[in-house]
N, CA, C and O of each residue as an XYZ file, in Angstrom:
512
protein
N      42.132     88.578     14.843
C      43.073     88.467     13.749
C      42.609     87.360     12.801
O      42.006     86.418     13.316
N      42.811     87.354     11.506
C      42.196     86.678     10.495
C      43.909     85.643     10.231
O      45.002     85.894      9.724
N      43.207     84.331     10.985
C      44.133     83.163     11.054
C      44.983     82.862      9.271
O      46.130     82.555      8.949
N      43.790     83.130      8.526
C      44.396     82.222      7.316
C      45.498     83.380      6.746
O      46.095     83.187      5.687
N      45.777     85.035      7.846
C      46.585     85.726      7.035
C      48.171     85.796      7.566
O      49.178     86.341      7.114
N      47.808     84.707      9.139
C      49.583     84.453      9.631
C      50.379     83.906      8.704
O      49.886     83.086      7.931
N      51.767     84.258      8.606
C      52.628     83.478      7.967
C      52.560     81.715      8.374
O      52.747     81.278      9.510
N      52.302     81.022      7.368
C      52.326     79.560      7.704
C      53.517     78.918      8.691
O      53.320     78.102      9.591
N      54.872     79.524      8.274
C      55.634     79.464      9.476
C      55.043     79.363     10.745
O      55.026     78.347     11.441
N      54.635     80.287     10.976
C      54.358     80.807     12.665
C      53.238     79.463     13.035
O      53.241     78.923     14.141
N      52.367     79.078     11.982
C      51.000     78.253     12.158
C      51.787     77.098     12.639
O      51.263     76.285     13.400
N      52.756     76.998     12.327
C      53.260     75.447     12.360
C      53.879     75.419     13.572
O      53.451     74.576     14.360
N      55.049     76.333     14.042
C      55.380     76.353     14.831
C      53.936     76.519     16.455
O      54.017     75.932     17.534
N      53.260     77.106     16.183
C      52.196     77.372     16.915
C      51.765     75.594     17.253
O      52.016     75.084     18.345
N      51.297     75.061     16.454
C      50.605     73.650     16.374
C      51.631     72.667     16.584
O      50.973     71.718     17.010
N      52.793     72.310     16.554
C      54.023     71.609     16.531
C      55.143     71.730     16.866
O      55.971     70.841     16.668
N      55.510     73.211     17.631
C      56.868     73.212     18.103
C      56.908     72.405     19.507
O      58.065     72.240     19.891
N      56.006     71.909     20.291
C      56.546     70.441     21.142
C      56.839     69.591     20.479
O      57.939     69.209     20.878
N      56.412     68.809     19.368
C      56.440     67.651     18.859
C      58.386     67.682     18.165
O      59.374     66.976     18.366
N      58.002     69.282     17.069
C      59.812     69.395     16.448
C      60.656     69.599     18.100
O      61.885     69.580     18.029
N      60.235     69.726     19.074
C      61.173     69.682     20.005
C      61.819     68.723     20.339
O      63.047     68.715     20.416
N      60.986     67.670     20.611
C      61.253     66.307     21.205
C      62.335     65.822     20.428
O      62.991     64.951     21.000
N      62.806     66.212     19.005
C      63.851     65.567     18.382
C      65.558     66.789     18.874
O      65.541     67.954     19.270
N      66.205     66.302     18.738
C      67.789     66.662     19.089
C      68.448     67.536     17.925
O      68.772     68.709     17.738
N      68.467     66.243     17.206
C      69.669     66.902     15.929
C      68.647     67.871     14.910
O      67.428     67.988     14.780
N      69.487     68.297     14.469
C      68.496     69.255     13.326
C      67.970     68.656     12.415
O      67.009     69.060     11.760
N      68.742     67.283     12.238
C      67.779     66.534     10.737
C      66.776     65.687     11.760
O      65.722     65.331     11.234
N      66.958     65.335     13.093
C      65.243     64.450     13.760
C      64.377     65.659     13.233
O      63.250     65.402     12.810
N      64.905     67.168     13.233
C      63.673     68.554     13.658
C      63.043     68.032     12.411
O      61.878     67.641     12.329
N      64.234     68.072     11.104
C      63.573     68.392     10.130
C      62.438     67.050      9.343
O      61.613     67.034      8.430
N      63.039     65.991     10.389
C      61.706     64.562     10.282
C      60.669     65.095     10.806
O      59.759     65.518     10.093
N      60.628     65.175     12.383
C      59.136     65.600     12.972
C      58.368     66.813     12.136
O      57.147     66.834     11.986
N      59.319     67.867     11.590
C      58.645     69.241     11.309
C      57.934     68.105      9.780
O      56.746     68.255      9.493
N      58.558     67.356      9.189
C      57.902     66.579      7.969
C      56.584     66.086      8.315
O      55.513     66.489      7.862
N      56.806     65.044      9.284
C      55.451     64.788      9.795
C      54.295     65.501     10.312
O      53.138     65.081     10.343
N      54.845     66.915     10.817
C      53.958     67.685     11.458
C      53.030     68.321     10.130
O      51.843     68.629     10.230
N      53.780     68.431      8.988
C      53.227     68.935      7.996
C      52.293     67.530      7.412
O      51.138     67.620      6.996
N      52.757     66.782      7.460
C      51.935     65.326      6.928
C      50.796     65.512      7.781
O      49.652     65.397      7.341
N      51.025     65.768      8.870
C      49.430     65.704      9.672
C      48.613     66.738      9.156
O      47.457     66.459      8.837
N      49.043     67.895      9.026
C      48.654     69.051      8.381
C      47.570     68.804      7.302
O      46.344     68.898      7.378
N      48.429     68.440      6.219
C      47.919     68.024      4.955
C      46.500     67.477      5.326
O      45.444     67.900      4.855
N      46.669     66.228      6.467
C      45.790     65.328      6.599
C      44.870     65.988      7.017
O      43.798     65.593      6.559
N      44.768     67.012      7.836
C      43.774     67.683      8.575
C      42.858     68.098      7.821
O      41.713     67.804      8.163
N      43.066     68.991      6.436
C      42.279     69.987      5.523
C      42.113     69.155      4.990
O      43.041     69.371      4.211
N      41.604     68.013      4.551
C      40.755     66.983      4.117
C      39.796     66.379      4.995
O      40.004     65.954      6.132
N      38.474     66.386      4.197
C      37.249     65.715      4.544
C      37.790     64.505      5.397
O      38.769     63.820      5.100
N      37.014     64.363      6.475
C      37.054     63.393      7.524
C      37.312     62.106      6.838
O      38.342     61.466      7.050
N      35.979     61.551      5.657
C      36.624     60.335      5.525
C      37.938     60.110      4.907
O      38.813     59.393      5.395
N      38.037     60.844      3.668
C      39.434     60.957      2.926
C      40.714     61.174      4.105
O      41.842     60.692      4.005
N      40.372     61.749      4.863
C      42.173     62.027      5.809
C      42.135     60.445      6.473
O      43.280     59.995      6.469
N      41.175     59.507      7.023
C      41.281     58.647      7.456
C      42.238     57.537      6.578
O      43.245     56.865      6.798
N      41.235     57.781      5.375
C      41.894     56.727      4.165
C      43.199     56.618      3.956
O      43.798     55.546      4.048
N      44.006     58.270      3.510
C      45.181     58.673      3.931
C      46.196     58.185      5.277
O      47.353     57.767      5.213
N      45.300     58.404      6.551
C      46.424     58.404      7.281
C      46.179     57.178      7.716
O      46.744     57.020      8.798
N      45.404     55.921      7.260
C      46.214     54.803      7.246
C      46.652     54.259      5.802
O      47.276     53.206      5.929
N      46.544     54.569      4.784
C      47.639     54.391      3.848
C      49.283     55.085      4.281
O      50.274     54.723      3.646
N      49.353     55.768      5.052
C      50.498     56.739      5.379
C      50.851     55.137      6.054
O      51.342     54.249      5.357
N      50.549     54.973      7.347
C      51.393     54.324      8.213
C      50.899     52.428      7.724
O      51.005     51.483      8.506
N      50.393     52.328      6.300
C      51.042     51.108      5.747
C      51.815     51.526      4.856
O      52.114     50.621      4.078
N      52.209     52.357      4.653
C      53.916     52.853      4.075
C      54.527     52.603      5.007
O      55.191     51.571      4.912
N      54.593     53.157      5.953
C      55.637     53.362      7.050
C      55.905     52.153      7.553
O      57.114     51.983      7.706
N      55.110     51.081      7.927
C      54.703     49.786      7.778
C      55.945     48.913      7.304
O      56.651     48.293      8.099
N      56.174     48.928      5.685
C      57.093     48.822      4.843
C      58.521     49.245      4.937
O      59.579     48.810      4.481
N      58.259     49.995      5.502
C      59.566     51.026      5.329
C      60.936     50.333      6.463
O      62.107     50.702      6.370
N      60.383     49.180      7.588
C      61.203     48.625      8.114
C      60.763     49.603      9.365
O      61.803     49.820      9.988
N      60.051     50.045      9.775
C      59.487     50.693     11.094
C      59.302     49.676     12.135
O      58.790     48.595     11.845
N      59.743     49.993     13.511
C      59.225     49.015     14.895
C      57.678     49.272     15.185
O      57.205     50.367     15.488
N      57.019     48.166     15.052
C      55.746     48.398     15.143
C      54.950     49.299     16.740
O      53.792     49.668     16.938
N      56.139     49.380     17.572
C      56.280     49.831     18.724
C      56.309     51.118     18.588
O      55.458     51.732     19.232
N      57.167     51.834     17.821
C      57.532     53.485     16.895
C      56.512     53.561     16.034
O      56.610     54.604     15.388
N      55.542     52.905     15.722
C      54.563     53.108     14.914
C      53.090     53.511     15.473
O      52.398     54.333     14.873
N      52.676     52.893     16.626
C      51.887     53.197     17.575
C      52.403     54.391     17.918
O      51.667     55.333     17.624
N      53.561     54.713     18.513
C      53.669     55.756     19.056
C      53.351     57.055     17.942
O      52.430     57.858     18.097
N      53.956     57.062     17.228
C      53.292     57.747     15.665
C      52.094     57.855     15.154
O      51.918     58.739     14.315
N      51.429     57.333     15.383
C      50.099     57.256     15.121
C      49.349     58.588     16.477
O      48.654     59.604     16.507
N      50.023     57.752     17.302
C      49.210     58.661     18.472
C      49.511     60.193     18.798
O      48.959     61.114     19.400
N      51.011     59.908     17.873
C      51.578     61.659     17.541
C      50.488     62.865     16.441
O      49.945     63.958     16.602
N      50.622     61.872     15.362
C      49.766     62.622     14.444
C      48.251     62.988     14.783
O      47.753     64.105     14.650
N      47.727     62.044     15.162
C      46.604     62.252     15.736
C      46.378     63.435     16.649
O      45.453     64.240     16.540
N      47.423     63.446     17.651
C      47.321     64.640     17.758
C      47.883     66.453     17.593
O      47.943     67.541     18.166
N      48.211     65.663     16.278
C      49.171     67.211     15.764
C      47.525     67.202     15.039
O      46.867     68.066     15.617
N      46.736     66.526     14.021
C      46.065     66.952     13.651
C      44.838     67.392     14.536
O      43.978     68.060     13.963
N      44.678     67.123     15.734
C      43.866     67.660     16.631
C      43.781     69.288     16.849
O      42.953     70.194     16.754
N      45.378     69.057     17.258
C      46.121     70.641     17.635
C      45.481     71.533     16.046
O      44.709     72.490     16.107
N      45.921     71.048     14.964
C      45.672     71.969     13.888
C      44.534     72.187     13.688
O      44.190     73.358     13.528
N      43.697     71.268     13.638
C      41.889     71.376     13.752
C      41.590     72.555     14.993
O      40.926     73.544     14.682
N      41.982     72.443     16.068
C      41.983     73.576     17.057
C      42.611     74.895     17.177
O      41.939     75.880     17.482
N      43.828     74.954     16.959
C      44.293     76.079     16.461
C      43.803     77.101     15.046
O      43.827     78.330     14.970
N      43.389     76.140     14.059
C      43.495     76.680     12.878
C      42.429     76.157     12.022
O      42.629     75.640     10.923
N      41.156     76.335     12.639
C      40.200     75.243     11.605
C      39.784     75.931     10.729
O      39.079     75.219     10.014
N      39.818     77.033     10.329
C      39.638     77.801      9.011
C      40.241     77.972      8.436
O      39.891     78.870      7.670
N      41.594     77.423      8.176
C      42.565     77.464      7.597
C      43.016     76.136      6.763
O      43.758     75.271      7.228
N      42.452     76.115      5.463
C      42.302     74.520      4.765
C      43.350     74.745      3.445
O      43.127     74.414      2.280
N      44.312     75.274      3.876
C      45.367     74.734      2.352
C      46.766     73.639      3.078
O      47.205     73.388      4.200
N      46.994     73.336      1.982
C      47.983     72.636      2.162
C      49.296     73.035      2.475
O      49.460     74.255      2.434
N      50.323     72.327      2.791
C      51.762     72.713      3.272
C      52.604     72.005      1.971
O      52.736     70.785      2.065
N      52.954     72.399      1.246
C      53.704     71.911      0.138
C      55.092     72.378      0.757
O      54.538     71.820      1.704
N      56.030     72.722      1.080
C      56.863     72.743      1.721
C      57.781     73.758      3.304
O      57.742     74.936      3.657
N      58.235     72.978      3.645
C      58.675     72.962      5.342
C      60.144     72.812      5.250
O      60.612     71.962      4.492
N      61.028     73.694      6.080
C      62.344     73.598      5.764
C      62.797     74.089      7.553
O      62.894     75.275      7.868
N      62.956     73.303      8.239
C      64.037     73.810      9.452
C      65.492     74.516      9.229
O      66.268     74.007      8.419
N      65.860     75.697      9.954
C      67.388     75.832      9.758
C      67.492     76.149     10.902
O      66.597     76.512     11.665
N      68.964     75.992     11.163
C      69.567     76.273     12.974
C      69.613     77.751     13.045
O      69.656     78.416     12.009
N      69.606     78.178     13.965
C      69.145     79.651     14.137
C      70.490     79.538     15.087
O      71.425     78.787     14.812
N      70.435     80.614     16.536
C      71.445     80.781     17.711
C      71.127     79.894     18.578
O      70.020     79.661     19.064
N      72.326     79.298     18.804
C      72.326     77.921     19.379
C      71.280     76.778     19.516
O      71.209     75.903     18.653
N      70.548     76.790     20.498
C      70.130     75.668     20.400
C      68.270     75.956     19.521
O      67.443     75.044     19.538
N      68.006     77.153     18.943
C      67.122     77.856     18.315
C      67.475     77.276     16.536
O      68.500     76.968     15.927
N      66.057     77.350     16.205
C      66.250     76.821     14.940
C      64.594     77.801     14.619
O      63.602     78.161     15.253
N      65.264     77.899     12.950
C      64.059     78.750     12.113
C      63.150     78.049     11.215
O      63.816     77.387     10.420
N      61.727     77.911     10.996
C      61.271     77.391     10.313
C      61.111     77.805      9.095
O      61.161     79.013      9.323
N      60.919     77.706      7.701
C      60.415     78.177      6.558
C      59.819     77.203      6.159
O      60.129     76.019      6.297
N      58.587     77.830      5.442
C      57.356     76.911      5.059
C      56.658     77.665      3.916
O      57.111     78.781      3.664
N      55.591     77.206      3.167
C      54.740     77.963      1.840
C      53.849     76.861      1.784
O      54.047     75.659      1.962
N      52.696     77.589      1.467
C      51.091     76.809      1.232
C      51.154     76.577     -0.356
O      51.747     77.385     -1.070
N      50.526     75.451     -0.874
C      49.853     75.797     -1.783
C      49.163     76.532     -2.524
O      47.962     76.263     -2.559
N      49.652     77.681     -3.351
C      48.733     78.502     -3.879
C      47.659     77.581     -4.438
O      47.558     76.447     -4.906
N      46.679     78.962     -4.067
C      45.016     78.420     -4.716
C      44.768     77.991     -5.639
O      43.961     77.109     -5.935
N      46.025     79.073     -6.706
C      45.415     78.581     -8.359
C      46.024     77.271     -8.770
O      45.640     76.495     -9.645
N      47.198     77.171     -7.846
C      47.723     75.463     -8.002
C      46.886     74.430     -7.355
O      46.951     73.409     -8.040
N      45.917     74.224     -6.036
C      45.579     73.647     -5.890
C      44.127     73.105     -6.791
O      43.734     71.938     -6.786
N      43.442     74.283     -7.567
C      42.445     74.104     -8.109
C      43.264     73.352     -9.146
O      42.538     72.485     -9.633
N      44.649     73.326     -9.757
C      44.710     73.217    -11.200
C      44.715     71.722    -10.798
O      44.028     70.849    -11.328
N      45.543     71.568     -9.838
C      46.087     70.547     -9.499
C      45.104     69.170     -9.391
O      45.641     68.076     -9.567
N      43.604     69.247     -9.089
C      42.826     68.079     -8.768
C      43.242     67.534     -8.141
O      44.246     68.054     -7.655
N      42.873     66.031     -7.586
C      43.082     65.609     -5.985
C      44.587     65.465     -5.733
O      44.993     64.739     -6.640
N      45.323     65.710     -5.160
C      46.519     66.466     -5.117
C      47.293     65.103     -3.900
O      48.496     64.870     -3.785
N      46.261     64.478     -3.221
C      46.698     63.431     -1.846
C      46.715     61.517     -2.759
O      46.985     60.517     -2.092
């Protein structure tokens, strides 16, 4: 099956539904499912550029009044959501411009998600 033609939904859930698990309420889902897409992003960028990124990311987060304790642990999350996505999906290099959790039947929840179209990302120039 030709990966880059699954619905991005399914990709995400595929690469990240442990991580959106670990949260409870539907708005933790809809933090982790954020981050899971932040790793995302990070992934389909050149090795050095995602580095640059994903520590500019967590000296935001840094700022933001984060326990430097929750920050390690974060780090070691993304790292490996972007592992998972590099493995699951390494031919698959667009971006996640948006991710939306909704509660489904009971304790089930639905993802909706959309890539970057192509002709937006070309228009767009460095976009991170």
């Amino acid at each position: 099956m030709n990966r880059e033609k699954e619905k991005v939904s399914q990709m995400i859930f595929d690469f990240a539904s442990g991580f959106i698990d670990m949260a409870e309420s539907i708005e933790e889902k809809q933090a982790h499912l954020d981050i899971a897409c932040t790793a995302w992003n990070m992934a389909v960028l050149p090795r050095n550029k995602m580095e640059r990124v994903f520590k500019k990311y967590f000296r935001h987060l840094t700022k933001c009044s984060i326990e430097k304790k929750e920050i390690k642990l974060l780090k070691g999350d993304v790292r490996e959501l972007i592992a998972a996505k590099n493995s699951l999906f390494p031919d698959v290099n667009r971006h996640i411009v948006n991710a939306k959790i909704e509660p489904s039947n009971g304790d089930s929840y639905r993802i909706t998600a959309a890539f970057l179209r192509v002709e937006e990302k070309e228009s767009a120039g460095d976009i991170t």
